[in-house]
Backbone atoms as SQL, in Angstrom:
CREATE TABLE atoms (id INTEGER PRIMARY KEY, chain TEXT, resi INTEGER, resn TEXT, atom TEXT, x REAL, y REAL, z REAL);
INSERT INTO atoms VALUES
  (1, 'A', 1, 'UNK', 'N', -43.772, 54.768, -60.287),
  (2, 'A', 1, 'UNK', 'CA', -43.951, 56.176, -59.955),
  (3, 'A', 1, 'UNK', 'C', -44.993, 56.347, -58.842),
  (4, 'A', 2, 'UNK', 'N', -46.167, 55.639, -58.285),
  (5, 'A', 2, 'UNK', 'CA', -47.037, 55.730, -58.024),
  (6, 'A', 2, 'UNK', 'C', -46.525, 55.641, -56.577),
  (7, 'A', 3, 'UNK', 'N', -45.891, 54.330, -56.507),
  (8, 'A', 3, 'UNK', 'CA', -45.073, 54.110, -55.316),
  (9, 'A', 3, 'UNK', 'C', -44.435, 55.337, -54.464),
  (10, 'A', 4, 'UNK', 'N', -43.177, 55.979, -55.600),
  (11, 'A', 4, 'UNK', 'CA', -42.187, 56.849, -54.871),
  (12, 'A', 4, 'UNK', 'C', -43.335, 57.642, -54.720),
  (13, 'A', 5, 'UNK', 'N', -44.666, 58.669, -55.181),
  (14, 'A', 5, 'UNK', 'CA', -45.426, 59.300, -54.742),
  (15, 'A', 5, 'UNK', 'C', -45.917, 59.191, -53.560),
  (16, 'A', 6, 'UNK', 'N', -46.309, 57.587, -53.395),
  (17, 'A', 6, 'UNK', 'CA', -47.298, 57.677, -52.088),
  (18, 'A', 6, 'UNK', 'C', -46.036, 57.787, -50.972),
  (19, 'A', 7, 'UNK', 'N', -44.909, 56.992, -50.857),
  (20, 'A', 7, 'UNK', 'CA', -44.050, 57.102, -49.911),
  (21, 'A', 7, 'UNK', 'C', -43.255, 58.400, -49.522),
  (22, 'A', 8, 'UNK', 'N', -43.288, 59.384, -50.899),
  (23, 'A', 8, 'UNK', 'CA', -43.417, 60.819, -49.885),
  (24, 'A', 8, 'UNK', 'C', -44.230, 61.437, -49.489),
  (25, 'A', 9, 'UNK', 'N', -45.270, 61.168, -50.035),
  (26, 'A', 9, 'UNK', 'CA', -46.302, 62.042, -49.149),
  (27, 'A', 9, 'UNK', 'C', -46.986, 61.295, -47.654),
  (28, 'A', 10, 'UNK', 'N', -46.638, 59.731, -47.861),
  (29, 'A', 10, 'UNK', 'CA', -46.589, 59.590, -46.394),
  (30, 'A', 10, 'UNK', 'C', -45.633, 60.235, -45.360),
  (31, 'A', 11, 'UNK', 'N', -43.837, 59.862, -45.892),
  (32, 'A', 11, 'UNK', 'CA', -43.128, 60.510, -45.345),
  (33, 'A', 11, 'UNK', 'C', -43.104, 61.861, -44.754),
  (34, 'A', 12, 'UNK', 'N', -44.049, 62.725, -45.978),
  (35, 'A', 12, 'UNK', 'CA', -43.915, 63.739, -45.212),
  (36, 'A', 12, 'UNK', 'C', -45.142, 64.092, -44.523),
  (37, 'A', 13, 'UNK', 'N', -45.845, 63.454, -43.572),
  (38, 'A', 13, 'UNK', 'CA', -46.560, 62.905, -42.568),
  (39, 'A', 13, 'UNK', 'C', -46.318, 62.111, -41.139),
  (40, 'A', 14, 'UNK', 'N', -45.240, 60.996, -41.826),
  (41, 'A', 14, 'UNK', 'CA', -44.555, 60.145, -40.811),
  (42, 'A', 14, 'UNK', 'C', -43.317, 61.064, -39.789),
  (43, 'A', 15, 'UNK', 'N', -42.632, 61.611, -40.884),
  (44, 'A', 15, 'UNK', 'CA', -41.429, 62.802, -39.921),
  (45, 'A', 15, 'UNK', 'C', -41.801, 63.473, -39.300),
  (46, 'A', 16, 'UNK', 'N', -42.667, 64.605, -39.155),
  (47, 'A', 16, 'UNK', 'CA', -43.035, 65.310, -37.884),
  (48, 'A', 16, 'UNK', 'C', -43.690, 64.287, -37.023),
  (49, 'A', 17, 'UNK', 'N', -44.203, 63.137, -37.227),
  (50, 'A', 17, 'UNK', 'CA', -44.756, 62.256, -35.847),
  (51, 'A', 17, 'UNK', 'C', -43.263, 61.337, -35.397),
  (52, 'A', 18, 'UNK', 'N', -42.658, 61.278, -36.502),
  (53, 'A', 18, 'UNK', 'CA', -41.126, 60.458, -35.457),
  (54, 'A', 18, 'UNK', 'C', -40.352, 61.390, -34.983),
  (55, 'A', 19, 'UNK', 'N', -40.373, 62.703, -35.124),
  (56, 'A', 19, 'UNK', 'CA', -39.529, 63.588, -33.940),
  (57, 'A', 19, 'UNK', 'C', -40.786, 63.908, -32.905),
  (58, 'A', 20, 'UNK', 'N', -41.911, 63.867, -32.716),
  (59, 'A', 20, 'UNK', 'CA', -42.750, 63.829, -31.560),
  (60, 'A', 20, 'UNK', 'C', -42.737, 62.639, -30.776),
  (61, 'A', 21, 'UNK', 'N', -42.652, 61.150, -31.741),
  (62, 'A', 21, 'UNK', 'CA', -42.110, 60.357, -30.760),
  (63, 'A', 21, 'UNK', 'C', -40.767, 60.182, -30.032),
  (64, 'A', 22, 'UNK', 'N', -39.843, 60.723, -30.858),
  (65, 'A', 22, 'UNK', 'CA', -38.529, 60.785, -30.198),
  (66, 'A', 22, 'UNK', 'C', -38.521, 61.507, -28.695),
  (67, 'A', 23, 'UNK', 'N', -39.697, 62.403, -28.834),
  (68, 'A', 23, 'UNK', 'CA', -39.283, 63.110, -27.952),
  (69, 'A', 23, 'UNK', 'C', -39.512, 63.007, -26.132),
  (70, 'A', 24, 'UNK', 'N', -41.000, 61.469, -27.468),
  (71, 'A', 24, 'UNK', 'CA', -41.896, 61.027, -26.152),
  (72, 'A', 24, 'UNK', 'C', -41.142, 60.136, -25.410),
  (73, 'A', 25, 'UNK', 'N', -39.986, 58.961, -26.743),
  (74, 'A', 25, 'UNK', 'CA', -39.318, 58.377, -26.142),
  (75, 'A', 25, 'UNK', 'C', -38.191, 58.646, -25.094),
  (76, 'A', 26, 'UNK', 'N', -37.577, 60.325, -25.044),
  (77, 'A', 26, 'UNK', 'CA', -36.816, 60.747, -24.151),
  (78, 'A', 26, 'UNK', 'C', -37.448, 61.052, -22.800),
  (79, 'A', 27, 'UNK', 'N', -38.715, 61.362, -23.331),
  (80, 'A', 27, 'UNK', 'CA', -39.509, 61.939, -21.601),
  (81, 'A', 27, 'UNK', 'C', -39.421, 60.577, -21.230),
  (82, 'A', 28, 'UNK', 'N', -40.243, 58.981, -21.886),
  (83, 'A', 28, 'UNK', 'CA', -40.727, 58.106, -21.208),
  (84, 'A', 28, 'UNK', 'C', -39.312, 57.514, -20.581),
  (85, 'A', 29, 'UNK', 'N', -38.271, 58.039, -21.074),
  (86, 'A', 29, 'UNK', 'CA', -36.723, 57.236, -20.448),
  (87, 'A', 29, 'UNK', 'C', -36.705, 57.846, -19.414),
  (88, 'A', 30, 'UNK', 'N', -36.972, 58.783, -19.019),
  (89, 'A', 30, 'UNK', 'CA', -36.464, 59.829, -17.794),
  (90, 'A', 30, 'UNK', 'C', -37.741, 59.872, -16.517),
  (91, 'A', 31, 'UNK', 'N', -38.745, 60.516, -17.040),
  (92, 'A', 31, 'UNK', 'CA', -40.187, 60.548, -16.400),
  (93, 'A', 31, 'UNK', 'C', -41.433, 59.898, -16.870),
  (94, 'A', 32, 'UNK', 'N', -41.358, 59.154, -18.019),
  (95, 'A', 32, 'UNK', 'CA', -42.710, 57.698, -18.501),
  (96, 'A', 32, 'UNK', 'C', -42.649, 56.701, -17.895),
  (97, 'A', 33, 'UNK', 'N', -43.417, 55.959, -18.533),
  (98, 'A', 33, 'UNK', 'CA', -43.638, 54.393, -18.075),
  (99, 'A', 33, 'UNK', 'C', -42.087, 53.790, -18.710),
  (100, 'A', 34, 'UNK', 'N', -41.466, 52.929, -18.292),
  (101, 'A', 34, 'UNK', 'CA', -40.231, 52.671, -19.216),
  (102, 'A', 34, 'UNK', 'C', -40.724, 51.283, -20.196),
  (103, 'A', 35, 'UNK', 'N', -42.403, 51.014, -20.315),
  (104, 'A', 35, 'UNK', 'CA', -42.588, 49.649, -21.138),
  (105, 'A', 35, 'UNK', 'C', -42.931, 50.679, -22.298),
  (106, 'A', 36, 'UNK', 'N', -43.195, 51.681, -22.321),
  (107, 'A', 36, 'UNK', 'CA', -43.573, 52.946, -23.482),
  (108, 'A', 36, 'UNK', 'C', -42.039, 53.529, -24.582),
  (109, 'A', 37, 'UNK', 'N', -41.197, 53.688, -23.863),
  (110, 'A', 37, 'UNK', 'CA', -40.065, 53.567, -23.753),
  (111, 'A', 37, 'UNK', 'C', -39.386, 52.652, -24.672),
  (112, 'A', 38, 'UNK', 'N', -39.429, 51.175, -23.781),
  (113, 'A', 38, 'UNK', 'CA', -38.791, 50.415, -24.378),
  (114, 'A', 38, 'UNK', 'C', -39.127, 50.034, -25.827),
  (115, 'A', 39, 'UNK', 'N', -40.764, 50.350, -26.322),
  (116, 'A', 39, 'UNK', 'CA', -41.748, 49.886, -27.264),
  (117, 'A', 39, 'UNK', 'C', -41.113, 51.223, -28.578),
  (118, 'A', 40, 'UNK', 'N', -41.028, 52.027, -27.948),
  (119, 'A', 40, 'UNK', 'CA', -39.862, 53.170, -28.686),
  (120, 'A', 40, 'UNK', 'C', -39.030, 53.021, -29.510),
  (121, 'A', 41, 'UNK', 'N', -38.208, 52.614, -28.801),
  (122, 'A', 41, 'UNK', 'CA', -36.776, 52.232, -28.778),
  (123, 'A', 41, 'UNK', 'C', -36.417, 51.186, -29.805),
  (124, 'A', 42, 'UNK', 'N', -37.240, 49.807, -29.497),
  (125, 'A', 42, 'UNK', 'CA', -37.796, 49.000, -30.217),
  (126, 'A', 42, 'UNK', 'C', -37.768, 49.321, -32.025),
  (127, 'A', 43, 'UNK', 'N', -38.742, 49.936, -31.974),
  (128, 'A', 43, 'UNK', 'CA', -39.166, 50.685, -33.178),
  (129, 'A', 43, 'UNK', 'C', -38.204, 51.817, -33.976),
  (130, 'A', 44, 'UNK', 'N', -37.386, 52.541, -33.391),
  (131, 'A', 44, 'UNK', 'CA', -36.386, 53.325, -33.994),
  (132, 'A', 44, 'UNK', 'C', -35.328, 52.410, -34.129),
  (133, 'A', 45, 'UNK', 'N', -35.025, 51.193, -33.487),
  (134, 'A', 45, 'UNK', 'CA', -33.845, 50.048, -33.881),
  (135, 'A', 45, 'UNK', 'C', -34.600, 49.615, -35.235),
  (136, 'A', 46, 'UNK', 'N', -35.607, 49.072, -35.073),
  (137, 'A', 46, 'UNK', 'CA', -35.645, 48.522, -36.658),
  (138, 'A', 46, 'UNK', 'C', -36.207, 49.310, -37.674),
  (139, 'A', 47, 'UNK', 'N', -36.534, 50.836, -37.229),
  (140, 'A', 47, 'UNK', 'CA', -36.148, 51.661, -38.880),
  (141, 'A', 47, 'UNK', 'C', -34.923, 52.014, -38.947),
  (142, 'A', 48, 'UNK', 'N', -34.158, 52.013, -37.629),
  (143, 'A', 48, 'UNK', 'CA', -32.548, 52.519, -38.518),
  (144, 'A', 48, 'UNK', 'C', -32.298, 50.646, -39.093),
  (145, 'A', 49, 'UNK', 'N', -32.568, 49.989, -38.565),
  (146, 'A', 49, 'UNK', 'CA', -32.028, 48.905, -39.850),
  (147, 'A', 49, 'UNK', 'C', -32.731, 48.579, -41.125),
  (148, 'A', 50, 'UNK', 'N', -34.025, 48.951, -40.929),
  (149, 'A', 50, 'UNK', 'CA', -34.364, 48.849, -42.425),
  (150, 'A', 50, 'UNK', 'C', -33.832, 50.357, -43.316),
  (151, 'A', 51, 'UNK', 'N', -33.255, 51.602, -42.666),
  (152, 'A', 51, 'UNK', 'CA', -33.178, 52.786, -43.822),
  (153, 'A', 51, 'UNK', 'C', -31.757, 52.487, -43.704),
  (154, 'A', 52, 'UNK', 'N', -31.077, 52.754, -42.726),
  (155, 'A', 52, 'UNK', 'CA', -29.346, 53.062, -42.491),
  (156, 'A', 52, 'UNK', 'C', -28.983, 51.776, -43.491),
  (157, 'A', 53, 'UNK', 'N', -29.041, 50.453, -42.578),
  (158, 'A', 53, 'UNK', 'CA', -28.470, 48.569, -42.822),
  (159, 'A', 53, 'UNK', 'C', -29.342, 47.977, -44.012),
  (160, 'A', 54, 'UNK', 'N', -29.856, 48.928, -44.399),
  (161, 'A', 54, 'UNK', 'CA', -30.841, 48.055, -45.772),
  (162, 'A', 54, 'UNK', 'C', -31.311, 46.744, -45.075),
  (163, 'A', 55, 'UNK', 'N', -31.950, 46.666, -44.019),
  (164, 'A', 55, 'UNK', 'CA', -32.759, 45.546, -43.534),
  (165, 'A', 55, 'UNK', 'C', -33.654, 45.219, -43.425),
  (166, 'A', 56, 'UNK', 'N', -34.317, 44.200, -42.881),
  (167, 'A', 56, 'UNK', 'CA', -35.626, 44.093, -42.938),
  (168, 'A', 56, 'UNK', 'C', -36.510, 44.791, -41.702),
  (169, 'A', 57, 'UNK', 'N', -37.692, 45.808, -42.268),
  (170, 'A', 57, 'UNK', 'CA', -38.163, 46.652, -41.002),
  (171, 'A', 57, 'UNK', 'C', -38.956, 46.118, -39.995),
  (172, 'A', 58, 'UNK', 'N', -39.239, 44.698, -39.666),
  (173, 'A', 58, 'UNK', 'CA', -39.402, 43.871, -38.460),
  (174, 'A', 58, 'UNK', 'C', -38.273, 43.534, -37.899),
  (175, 'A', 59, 'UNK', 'N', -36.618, 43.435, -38.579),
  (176, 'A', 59, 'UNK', 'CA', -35.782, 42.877, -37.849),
  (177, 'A', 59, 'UNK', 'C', -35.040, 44.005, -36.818),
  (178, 'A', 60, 'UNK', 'N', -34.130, 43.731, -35.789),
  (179, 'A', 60, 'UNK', 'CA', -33.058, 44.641, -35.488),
  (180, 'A', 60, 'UNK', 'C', -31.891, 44.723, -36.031),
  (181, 'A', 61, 'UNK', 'N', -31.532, 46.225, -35.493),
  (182, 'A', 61, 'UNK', 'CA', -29.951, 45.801, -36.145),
  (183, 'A', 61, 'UNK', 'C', -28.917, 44.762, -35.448),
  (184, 'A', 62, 'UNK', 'N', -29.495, 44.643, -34.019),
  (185, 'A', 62, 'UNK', 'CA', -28.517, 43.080, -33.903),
  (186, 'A', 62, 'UNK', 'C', -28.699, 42.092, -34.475),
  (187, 'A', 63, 'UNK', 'N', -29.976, 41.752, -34.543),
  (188, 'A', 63, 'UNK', 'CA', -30.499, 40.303, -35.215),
  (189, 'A', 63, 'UNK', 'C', -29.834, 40.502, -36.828),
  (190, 'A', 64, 'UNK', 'N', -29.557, 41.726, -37.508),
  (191, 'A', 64, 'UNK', 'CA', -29.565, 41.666, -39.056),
  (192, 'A', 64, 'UNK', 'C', -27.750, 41.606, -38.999),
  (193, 'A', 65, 'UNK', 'N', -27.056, 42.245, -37.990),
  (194, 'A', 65, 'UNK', 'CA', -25.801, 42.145, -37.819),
  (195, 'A', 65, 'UNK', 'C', -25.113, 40.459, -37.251),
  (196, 'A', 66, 'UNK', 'N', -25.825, 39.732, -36.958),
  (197, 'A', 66, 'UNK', 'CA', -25.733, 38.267, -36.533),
  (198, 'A', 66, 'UNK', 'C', -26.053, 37.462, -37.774),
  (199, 'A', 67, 'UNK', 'N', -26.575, 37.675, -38.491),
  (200, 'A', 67, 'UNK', 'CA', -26.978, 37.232, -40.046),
  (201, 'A', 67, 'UNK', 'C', -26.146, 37.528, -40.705),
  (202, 'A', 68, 'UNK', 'N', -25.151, 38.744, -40.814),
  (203, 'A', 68, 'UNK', 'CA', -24.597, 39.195, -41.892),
  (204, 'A', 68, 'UNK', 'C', -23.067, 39.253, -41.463),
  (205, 'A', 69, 'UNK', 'N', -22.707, 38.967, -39.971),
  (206, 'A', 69, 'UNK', 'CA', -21.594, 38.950, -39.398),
  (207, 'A', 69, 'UNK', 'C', -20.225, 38.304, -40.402),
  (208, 'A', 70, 'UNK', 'N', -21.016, 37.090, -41.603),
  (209, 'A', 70, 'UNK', 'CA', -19.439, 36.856, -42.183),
  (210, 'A', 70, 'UNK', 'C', -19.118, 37.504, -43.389),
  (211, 'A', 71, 'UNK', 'N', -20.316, 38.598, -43.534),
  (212, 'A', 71, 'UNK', 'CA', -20.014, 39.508, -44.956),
  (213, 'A', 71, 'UNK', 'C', -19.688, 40.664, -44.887),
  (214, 'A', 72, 'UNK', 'N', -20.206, 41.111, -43.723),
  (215, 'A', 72, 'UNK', 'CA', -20.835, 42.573, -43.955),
  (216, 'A', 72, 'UNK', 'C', -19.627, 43.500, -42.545),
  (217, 'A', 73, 'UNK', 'N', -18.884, 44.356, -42.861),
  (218, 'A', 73, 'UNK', 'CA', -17.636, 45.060, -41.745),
  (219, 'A', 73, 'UNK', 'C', -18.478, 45.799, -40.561),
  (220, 'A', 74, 'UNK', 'N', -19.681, 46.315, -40.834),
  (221, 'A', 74, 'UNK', 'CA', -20.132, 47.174, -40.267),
  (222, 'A', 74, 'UNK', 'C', -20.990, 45.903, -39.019),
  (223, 'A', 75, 'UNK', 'N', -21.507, 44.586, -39.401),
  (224, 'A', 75, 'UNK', 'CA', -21.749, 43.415, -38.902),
  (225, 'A', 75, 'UNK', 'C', -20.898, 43.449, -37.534),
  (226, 'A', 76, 'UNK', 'N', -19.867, 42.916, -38.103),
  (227, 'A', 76, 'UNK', 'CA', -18.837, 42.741, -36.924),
  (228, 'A', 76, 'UNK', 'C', -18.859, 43.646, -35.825),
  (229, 'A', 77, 'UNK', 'N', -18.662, 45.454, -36.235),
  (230, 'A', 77, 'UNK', 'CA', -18.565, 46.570, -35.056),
  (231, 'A', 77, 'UNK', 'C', -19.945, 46.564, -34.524),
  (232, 'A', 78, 'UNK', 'N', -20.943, 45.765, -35.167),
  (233, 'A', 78, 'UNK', 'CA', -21.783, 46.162, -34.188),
  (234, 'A', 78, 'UNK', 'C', -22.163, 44.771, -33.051),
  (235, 'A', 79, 'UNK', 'N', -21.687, 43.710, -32.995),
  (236, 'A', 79, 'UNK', 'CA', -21.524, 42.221, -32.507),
  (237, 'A', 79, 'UNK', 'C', -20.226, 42.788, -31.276),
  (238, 'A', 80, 'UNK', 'N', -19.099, 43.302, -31.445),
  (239, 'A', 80, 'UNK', 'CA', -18.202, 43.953, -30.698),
  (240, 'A', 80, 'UNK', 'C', -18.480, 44.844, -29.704),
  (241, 'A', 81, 'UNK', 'N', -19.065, 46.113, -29.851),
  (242, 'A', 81, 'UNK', 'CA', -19.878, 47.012, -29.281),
  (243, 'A', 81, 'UNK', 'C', -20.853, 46.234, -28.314),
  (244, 'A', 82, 'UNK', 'N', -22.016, 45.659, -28.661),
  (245, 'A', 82, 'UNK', 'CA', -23.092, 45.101, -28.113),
  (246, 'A', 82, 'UNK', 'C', -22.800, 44.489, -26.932),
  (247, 'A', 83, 'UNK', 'N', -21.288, 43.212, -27.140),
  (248, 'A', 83, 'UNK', 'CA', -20.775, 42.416, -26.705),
  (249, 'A', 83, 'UNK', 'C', -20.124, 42.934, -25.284),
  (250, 'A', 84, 'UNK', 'N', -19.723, 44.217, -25.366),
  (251, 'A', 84, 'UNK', 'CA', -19.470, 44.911, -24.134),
  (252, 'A', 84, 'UNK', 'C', -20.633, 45.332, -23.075),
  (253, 'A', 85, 'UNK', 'N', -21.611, 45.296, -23.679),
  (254, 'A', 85, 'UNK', 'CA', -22.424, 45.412, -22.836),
  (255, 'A', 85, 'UNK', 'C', -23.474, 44.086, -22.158),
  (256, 'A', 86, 'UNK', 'N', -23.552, 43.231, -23.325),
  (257, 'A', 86, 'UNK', 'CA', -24.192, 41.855, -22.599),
  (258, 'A', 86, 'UNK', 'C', -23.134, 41.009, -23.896),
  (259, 'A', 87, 'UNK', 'N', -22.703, 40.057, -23.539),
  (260, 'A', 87, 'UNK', 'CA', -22.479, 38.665, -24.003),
  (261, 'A', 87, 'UNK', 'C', -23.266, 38.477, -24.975),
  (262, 'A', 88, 'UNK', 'N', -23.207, 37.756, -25.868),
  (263, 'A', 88, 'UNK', 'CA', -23.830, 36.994, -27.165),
  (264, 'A', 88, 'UNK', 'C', -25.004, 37.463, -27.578),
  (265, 'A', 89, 'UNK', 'N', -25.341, 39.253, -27.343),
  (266, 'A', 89, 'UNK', 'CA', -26.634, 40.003, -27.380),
  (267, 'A', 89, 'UNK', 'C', -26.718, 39.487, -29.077),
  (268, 'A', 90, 'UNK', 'N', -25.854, 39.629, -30.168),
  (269, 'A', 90, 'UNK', 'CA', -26.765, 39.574, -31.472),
  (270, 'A', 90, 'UNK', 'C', -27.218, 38.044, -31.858),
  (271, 'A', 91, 'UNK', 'N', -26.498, 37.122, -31.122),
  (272, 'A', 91, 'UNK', 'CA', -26.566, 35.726, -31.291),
  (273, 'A', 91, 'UNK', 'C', -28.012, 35.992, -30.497),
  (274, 'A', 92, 'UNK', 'N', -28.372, 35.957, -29.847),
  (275, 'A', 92, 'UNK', 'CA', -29.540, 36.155, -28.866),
  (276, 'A', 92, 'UNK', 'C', -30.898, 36.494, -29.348),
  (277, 'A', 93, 'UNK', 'N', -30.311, 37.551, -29.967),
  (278, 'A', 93, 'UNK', 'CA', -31.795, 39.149, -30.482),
  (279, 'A', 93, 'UNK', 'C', -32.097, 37.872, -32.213),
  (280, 'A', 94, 'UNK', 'N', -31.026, 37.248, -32.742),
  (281, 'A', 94, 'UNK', 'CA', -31.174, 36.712, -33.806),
  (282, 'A', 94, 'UNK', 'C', -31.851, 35.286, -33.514),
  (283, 'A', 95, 'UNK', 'N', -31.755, 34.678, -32.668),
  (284, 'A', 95, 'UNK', 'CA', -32.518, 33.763, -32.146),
  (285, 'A', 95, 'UNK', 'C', -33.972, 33.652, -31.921),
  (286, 'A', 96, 'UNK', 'N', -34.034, 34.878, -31.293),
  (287, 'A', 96, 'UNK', 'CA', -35.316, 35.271, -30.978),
  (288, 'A', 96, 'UNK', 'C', -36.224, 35.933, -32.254),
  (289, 'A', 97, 'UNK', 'N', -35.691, 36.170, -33.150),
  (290, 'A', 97, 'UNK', 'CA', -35.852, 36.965, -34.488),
  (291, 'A', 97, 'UNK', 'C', -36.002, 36.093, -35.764),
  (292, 'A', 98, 'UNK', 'N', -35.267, 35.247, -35.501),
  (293, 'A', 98, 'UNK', 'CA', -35.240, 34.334, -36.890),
  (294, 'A', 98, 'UNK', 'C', -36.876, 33.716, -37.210),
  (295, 'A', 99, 'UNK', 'N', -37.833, 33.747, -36.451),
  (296, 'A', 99, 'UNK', 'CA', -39.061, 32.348, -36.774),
  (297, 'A', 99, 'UNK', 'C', -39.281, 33.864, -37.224),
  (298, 'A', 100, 'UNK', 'N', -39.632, 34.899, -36.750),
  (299, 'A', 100, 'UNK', 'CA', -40.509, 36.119, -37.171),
  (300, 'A', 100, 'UNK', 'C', -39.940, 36.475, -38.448),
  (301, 'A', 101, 'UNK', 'N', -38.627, 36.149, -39.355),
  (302, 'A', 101, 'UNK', 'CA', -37.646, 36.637, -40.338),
  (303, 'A', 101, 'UNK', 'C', -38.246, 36.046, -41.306),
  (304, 'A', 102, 'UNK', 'N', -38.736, 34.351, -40.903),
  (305, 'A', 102, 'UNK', 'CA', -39.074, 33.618, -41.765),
  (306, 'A', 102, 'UNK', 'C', -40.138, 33.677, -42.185),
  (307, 'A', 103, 'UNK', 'N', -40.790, 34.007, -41.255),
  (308, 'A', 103, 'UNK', 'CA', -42.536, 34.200, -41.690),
  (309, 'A', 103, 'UNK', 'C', -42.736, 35.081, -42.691),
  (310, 'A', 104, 'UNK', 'N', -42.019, 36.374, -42.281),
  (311, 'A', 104, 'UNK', 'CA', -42.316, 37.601, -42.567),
  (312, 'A', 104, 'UNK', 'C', -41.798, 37.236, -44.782),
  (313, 'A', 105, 'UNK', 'N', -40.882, 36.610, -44.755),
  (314, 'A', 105, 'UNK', 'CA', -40.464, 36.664, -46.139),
  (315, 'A', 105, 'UNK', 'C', -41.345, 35.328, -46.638),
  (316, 'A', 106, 'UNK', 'N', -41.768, 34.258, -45.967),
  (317, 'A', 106, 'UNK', 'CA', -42.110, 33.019, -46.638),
  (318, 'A', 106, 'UNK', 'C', -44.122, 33.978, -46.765),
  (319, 'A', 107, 'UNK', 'N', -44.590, 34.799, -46.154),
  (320, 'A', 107, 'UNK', 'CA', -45.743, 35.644, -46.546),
  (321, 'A', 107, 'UNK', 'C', -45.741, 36.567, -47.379),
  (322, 'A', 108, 'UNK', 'N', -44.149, 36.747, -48.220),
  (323, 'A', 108, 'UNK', 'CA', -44.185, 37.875, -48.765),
  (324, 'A', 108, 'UNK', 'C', -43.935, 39.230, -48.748),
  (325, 'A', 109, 'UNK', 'N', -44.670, 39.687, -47.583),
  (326, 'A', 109, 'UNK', 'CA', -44.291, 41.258, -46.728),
  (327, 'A', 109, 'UNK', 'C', -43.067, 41.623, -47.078),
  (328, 'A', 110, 'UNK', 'N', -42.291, 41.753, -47.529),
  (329, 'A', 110, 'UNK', 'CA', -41.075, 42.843, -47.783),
  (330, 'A', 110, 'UNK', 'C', -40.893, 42.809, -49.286),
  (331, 'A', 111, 'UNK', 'N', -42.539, 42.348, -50.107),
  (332, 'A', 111, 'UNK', 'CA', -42.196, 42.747, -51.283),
  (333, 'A', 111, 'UNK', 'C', -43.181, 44.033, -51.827),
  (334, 'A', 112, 'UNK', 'N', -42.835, 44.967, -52.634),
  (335, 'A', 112, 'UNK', 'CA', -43.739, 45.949, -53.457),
  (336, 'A', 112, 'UNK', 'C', -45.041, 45.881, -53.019),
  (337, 'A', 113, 'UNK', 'N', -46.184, 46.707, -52.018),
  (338, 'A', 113, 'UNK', 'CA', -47.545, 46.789, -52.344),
  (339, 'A', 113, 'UNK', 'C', -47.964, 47.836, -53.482),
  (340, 'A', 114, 'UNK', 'N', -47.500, 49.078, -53.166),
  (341, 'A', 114, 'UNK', 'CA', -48.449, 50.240, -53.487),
  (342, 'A', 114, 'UNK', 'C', -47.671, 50.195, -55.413),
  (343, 'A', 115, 'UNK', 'N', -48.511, 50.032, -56.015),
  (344, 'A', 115, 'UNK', 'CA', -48.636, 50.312, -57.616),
  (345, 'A', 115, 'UNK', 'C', -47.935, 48.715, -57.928),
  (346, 'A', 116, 'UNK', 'N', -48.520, 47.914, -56.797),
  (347, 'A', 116, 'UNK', 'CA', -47.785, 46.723, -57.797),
  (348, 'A', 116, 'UNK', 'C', -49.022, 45.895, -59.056),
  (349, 'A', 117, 'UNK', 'N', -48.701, 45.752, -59.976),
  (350, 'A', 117, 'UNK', 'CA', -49.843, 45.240, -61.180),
  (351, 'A', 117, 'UNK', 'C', -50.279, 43.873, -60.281),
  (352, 'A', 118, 'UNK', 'N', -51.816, 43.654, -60.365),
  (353, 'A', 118, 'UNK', 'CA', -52.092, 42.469, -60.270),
  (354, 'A', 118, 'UNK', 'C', -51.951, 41.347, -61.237),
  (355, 'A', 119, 'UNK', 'N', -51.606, 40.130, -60.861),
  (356, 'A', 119, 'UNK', 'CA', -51.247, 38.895, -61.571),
  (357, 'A', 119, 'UNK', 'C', -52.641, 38.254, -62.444);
């Protein structure tokens, strides 16, 4: 319980600052720096894969769609899609992703902090 508490009342903290960044990320595409931008962009790819793809929120959704390509339908359309625009982008983004995948789970990080009992 303690958990779902704190994560809405962050949430409802975090949402009005991710539609202010959205918005920063549209100015910085058009009239910003585009490394502000890209650092954006970045960051809204891997919360839509950790909320939308149930993924991990360091990974992308290419890197998590290159992992999951022989299970998962939604995998495939997004390896297809990508593929029109660069060649072997989720083979690529997953390459580059995998040592950070490993760390991130062989440290733990994607398990329970807030109300977890100490051992």
């Amino acid at each position: 319980m303690k958990e779902r508490l704190a994560g809405f009342l962050l949430m409802c903290a975090v949402v009005p600052l991710a539609i202010l960044g959205y918005l920063i990320i549209c100015y910085s595409g058009f009239i910003g720096k585009p490394s502000r931008g890209r650092a954006g962009v970045r960051a809204l790819d891997h919360f839509v894969n950790a909320s939308v793809f149930n993924g991990y929120a360091w990974e992308s959704v290419s890197s998590h769609a290159w992992r999951e390509r022989e299970s998962k339908w939604w995998a495939v359309w997004v390896i297809k899609i990508t593929d029109t625009f660069q060649k072997d982008h989720c083979m690529r983004a997953n390459k580059r992703e995998q040592e950070m995948i490993d760390l991130m789970l062989h440290k733990g990080l994607h398990e329970q902090t807030v109300g977890k009992k100490k051992q």
